[in-house]
C-alpha positions in Angstrom: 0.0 0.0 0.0 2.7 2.5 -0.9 1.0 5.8 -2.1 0.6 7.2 -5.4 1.6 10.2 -6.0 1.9 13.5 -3.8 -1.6 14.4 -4.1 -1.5 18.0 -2.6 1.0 20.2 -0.4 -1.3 22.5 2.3 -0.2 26.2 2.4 -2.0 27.6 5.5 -2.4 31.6 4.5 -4.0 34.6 6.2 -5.4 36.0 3.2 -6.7 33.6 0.4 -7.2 36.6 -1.7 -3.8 38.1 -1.5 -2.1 34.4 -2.0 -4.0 33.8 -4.6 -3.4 36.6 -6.9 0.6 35.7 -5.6 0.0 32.3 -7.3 -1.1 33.7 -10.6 0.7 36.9 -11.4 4.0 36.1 -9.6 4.4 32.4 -10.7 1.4 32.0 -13.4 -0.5 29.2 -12.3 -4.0 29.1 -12.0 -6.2 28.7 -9.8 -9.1 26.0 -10.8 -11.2 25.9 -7.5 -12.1 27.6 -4.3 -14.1 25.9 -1.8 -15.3 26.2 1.9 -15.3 23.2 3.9 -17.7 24.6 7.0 -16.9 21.5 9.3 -13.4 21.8 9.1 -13.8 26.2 9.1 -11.5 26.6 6.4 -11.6 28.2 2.9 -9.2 26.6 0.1 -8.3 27.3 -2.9 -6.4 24.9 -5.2 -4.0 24.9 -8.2 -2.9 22.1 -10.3 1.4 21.3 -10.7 1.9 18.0 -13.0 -0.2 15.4 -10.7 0.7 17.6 -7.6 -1.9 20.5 -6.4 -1.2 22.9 -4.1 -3.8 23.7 -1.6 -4.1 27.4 0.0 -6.4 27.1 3.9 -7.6 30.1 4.9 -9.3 29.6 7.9 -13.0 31.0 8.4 -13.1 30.9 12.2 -11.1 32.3 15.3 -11.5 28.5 16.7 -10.1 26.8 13.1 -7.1 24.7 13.0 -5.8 26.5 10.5 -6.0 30.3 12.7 -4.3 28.1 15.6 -1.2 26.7 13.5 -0.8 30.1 12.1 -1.1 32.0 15.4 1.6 29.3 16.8 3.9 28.5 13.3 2.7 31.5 11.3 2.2 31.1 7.6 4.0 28.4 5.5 4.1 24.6 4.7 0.9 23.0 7.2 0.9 19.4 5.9 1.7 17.0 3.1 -1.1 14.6 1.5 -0.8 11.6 -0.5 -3.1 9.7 -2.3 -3.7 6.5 -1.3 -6.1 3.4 -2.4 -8.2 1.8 0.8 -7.6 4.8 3.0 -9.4 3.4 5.7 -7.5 -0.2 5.8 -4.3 2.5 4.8 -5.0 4.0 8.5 -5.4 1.4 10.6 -2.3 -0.5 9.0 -0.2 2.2 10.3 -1.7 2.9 13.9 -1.3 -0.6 14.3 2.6 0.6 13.2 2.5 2.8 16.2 1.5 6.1 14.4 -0.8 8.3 16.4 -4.2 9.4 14.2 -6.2 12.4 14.6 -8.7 10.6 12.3 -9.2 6.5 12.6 -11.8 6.7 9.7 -11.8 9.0 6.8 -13.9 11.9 6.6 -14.9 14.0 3.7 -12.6 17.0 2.6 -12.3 19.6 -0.3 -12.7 18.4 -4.0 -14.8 15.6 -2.4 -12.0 13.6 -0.9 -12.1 10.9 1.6 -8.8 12.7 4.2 -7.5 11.2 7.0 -4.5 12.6 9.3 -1.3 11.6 11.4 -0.6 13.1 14.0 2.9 15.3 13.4 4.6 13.8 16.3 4.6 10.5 15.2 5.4 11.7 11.6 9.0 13.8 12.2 6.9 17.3 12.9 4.9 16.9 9.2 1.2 16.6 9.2 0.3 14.2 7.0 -2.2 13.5 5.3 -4.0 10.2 3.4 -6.8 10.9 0.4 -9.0 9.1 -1.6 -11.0 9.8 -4.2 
């Protein structure tokens, strides 16, 4: 069950707006989608590498997990996801490795992913992240 590909790198931003337009008339990419994901109080935005995307969180909420990595890492690199086939067998393989989860079963995320985390202190300080389509 080795991973795909490097599905998306997460870019957690203050402004969507302002990284955005850095995205497109600094480096030229485009941006294909923006999306809200209320349950997880984030706004994202998304453009497209090769196979890889990167992935701009904006958080909509003073209580969002993106507005409390800022407030304690400020902005930059928040995780790394990789796609995966069987995500939910793909989690419990490695807990039973000894890798802390913040999610045991997947969950839905933008662009209608199936997403579950590891916990960064069981993954060398990176967030990680599994996704399905």
């Amino acid at each position: 069950m080795i991973p795909k590909y490097i599905e998306h790198i997460g870019l957690a931003v203050k402004d969507i707006t302002k990284a955005i337009k850095y995205y497109e008339e600094i480096l030229g990419l485009k941006c294909y989608n923006i999306e809200e994901v209320p349950d997880q109080k984030v706004k994202t935005a998304f453009f497209k590498i090769g196979e890889t995307k990167i992935e701009l969180l904006e958080a909509t909420s003073k209580d969002s997990p993106i507005q409390k990595f800022i407030d304690k890492h400020g902005e930059g690199i928040h995780h790394i996801a990789f796609a995966v086939e069987n995500i939910n067998q793909k989690l419990s393989k490695v807990e039973k490795k000894g890798i802390k989860l913040i999610d045991k079963q997947s969950r839905k995320g933008a662009e209608k992913l199936n997403i579950g985390f590891l916990h960064p202190k069981y993954t060398f300080g990176v967030l990680t992240e599994f996704c399905e389509k």
